[in-house]
C-alpha positions as a Markdown table, in Angstrom:
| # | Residue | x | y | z |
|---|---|---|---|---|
| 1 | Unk | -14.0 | 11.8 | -56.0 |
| 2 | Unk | -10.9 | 10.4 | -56.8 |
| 3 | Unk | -7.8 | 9.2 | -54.5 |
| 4 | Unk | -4.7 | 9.3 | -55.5 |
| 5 | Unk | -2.2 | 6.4 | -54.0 |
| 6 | Unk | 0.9 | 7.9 | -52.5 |
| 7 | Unk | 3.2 | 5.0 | -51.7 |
| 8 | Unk | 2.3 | 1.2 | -52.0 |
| 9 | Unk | 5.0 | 0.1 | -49.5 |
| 10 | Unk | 3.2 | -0.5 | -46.2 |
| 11 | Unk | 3.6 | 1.6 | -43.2 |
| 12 | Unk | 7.5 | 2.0 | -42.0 |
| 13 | Unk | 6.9 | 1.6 | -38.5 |
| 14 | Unk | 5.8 | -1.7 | -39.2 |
| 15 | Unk | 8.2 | -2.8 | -41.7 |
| 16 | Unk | 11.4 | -1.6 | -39.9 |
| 17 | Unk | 10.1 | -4.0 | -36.8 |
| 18 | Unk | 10.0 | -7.4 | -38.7 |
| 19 | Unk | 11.9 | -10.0 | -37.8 |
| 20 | Unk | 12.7 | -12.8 | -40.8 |
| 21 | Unk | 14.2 | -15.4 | -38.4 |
| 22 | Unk | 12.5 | -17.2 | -35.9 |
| 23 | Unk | 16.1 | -17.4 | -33.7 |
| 24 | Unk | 16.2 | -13.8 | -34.6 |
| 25 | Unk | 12.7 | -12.9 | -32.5 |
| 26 | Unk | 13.4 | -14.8 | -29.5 |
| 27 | Unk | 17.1 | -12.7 | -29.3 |
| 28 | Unk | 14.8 | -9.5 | -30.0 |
| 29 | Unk | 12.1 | -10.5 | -27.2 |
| 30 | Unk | 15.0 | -11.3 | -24.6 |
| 31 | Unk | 16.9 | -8.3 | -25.6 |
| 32 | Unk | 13.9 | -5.6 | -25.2 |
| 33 | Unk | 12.2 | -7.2 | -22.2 |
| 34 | Unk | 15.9 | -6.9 | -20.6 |
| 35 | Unk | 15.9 | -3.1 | -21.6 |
| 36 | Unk | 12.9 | -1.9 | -20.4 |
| 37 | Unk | 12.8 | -1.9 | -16.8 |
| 38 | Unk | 9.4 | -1.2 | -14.7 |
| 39 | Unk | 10.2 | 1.1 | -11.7 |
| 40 | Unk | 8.4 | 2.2 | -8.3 |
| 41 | Unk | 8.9 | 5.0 | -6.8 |
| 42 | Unk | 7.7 | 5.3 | -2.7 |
| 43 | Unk | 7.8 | 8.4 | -1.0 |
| 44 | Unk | 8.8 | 8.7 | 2.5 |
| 45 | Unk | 5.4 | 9.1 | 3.8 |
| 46 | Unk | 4.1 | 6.1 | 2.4 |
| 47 | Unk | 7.5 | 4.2 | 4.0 |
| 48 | Unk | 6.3 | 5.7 | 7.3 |
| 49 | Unk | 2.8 | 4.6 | 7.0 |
| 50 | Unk | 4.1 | 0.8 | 5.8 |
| 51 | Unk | 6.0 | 1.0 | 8.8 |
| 52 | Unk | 3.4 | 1.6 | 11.3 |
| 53 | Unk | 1.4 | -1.2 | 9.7 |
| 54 | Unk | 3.9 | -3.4 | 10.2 |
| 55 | Unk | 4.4 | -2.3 | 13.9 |
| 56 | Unk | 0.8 | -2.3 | 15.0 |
| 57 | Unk | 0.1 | -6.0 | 13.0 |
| 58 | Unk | 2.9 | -7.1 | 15.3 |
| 59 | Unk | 2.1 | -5.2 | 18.5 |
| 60 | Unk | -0.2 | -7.2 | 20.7 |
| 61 | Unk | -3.9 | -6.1 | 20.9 |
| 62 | Unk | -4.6 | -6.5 | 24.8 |
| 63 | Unk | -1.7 | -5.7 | 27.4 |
| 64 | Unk | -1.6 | -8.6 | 28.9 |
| 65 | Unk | -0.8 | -7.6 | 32.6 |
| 66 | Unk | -3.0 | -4.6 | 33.0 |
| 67 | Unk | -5.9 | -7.0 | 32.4 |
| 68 | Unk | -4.5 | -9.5 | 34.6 |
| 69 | Unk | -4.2 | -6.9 | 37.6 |
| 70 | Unk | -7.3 | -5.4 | 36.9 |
| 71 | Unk | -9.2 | -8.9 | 37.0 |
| 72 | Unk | -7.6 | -9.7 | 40.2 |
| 73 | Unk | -8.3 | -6.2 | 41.8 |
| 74 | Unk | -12.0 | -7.0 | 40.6 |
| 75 | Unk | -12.4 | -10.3 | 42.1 |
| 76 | Unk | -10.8 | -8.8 | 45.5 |
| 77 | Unk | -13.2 | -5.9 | 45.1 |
| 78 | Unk | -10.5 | -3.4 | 45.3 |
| 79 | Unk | -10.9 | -2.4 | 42.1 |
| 80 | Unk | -12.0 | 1.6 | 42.6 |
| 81 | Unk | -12.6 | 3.5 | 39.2 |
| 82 | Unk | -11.4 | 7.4 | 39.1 |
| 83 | Unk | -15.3 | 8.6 | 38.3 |
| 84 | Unk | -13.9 | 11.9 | 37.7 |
| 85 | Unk | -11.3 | 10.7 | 34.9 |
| 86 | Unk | -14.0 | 8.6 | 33.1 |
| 87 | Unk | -16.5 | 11.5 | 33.1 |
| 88 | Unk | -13.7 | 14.0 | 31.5 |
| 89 | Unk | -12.9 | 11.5 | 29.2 |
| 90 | Unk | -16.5 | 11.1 | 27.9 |
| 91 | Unk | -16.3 | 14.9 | 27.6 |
| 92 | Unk | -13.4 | 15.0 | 25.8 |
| 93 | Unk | -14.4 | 12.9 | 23.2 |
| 94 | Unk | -18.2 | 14.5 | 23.0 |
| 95 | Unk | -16.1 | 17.9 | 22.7 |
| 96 | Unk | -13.8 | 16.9 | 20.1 |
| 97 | Unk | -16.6 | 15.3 | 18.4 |
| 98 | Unk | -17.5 | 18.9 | 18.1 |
| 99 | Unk | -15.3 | 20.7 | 17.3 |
């Protein structure tokens, strides 16, 4: 089997890149890392959903002054749950749980 040489320069992507002069590459590195330019795109949805991060990290966990009234209203022994309201709400949830 026999191969026959085509060209014995080397490959010309690689020989049109080379730089000769060290002062030469550094002006070639600054210039192409200044041309090329990474960019991000969001989309609106993921703007909203940053958004409500942002709100709910900075929105308290507890309101404070429901918790303070219902503590008082249970050390009074006033404090009188709706029965009916807590039972739907437990059905709700099983319900939806179903569906």
């Amino acid at each position: 089997m026999k191969i026959n040489q085509f060209n014995n320069t080397p490959l010309k992507a690689y020989s049109d890149n080379k730089v000769k002069n060290p002062a030469d590459k550094a002006q070639s590195q600054s210039t192409s890392s200044t041309a090329t330019r990474d960019v991000v795109n969001v989309s609106s949805q993921a703007k909203l959903l940053g958004t409500a991060r942002q709100v709910a990290a900075e929105s308290p966990d507890t309101r404070d002054q429901k918790v303070k009234d219902l503590r008082e209203q249970v050390r009074a022994g006033t404090y009188k749950p709706d029965i009916r309201k807590t039972a739907l709400n437990l059905v709700r949830e099983d319900i939806d749980f179903l569906s």
